[in-house]
VOPAGU-2260 file (C-alpha; in pm, 1 decimal, decimal comma):
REM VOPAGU-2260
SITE   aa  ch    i         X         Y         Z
SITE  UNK   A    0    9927,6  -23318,5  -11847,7
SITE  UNK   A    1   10056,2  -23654,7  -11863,4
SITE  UNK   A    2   10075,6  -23836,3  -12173,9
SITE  UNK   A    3   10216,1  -24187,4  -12249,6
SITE  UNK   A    4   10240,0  -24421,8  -12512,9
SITE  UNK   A    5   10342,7  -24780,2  -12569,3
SITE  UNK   A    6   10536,2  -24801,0  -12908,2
SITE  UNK   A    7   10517,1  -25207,5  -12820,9
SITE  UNK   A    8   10173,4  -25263,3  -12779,1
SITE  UNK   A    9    9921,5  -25377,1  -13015,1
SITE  UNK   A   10    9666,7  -25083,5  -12990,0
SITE  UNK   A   11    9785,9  -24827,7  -13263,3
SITE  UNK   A   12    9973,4  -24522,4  -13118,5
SITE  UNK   A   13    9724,2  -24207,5  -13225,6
SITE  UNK   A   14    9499,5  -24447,6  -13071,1
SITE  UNK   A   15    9654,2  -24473,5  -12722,9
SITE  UNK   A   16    9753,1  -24113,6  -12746,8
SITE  UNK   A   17    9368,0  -23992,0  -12819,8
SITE  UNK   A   18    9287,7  -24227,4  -12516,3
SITE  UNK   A   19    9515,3  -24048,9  -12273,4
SITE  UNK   A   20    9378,3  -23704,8  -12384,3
SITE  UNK   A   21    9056,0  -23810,5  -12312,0
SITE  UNK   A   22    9167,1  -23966,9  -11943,6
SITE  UNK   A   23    9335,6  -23621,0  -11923,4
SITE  UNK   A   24    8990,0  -23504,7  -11946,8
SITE  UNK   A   25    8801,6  -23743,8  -11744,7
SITE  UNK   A   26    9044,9  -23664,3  -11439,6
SITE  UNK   A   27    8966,7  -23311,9  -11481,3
SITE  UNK   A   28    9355,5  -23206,8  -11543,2
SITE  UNK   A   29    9307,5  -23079,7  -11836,7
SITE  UNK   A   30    8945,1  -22846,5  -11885,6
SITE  UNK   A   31    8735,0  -22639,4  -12118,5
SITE  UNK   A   32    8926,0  -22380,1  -12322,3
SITE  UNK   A   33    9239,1  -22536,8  -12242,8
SITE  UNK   A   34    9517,5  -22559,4  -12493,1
SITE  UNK   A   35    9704,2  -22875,9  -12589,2
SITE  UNK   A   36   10027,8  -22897,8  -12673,8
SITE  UNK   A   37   10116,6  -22859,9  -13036,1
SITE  UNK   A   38   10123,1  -23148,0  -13255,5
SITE  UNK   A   39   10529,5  -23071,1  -13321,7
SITE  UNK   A   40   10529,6  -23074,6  -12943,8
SITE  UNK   A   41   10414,1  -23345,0  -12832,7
SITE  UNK   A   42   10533,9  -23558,5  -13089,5
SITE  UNK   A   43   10885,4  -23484,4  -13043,6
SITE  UNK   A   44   10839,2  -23519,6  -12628,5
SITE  UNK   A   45   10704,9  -23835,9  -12711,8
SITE  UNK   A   46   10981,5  -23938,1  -12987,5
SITE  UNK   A   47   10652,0  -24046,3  -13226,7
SITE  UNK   A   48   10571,8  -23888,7  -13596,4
SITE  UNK   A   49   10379,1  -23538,5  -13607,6
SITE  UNK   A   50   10108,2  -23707,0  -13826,2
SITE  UNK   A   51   10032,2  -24001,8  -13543,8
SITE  UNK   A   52   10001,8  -23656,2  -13312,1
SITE  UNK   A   53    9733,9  -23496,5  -13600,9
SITE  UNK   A   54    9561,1  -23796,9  -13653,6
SITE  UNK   A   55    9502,1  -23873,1  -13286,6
SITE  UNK   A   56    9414,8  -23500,4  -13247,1
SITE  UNK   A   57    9194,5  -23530,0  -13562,0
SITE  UNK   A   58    8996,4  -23850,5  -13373,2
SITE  UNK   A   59    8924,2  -23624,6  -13089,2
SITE  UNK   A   60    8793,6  -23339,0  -13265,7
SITE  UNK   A   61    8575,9  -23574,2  -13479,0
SITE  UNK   A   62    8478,5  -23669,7  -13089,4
SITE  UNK   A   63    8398,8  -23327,2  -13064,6
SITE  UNK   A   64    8609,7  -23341,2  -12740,0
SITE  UNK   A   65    8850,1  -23070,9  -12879,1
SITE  UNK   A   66    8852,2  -22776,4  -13156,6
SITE  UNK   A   67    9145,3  -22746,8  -13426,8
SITE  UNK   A   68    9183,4  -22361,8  -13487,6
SITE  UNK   A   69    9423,0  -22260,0  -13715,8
SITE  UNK   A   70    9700,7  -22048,3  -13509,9
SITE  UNK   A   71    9570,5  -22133,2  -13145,9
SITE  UNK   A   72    9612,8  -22519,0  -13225,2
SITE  UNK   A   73    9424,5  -22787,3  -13041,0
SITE  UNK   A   74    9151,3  -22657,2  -12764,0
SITE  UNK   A   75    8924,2  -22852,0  -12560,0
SITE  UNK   A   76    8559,8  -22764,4  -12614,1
SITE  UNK   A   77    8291,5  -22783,4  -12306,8
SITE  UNK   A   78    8214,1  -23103,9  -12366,4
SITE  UNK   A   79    8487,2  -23161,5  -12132,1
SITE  UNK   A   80    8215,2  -23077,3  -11860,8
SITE  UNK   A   81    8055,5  -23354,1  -12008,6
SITE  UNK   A   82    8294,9  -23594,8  -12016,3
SITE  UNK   A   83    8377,2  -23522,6  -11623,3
SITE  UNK   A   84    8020,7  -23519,3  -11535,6
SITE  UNK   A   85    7986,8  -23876,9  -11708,7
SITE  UNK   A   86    8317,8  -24000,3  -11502,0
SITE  UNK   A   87    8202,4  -23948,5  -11210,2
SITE  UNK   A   88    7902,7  -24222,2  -11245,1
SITE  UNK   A   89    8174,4  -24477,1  -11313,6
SITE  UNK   A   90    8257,7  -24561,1  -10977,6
SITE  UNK   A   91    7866,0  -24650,8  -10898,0
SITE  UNK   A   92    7823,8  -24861,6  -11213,1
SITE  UNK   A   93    8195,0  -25014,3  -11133,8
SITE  UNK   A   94    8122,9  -25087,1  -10780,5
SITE  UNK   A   95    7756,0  -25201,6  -10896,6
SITE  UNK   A   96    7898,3  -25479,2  -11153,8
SITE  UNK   A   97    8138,5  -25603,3  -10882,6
SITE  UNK   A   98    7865,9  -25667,2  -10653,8
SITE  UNK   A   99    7638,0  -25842,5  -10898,5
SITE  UNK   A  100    7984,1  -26049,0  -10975,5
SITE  UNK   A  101    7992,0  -25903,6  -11315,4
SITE  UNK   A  102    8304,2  -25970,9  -11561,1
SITE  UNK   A  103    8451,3  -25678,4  -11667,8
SITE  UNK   A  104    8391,8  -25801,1  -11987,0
SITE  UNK   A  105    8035,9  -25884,4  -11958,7
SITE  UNK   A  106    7992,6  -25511,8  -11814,5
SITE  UNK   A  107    8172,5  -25404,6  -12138,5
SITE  UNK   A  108    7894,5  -25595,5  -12331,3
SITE  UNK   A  109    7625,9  -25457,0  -12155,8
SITE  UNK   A  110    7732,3  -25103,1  -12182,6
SITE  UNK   A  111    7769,5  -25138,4  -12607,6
SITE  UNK   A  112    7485,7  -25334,1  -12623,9
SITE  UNK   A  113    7267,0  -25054,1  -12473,1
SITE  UNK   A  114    7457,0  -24757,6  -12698,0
């Protein structure tokens, strides 16, 4: 598992880390019943605070994309399955909204207008 983040961008850094765990996911390199790394872990391979680590950890399990067990650490749950199954529509819907001529943006809108 590959996981970067951007201390200079705007987007907050548990934020951009809970995104690339979920990408992670989407790409199918990391499944169900996996382990993540620990929190100490990945915070010092990524030279950012252990609490930005929790937090984005703690966004994720709120997703209920992974399970926090005390002792085994971070897990990701089945929905994993789910989230894979859901990527692989993307492309369609992508390739669908580029044919219509559709902004990314616009395709944005009418995806949260819909949830």
């Amino acid at each position: 598992m590959l996981i970067r983040v951007d201390p200079a961008s705007s987007i907050p850094l548990f934020e951009q880390l809970a995104a690339a765990v979920r990408s992670e996911v989407l790409r199918e390199s990391v499944r169900a019943g996996e382990r993540l790394p620990a929190g100490r872990d990945l915070a010092e391979s990524l030279d950012i605070n252990v609490h930005t680590v929790l937090r984005a950890y703690q966004l994720l399990r709120d997703e209920g994309l992974i399970e926090l067990r005390r002792g085994r650490g971070a897990v990701v749950t089945d929905r994993a399955r789910e989230y894979a199954a859901l990527s692989a529509l993307l492309p369609q819907l992508v390739a669908e909204a580029k044919r219509l001529d559709l902004s990314p943006t616009a395709l944005a809108a009418l995806i949260r207008e819909a949830y």
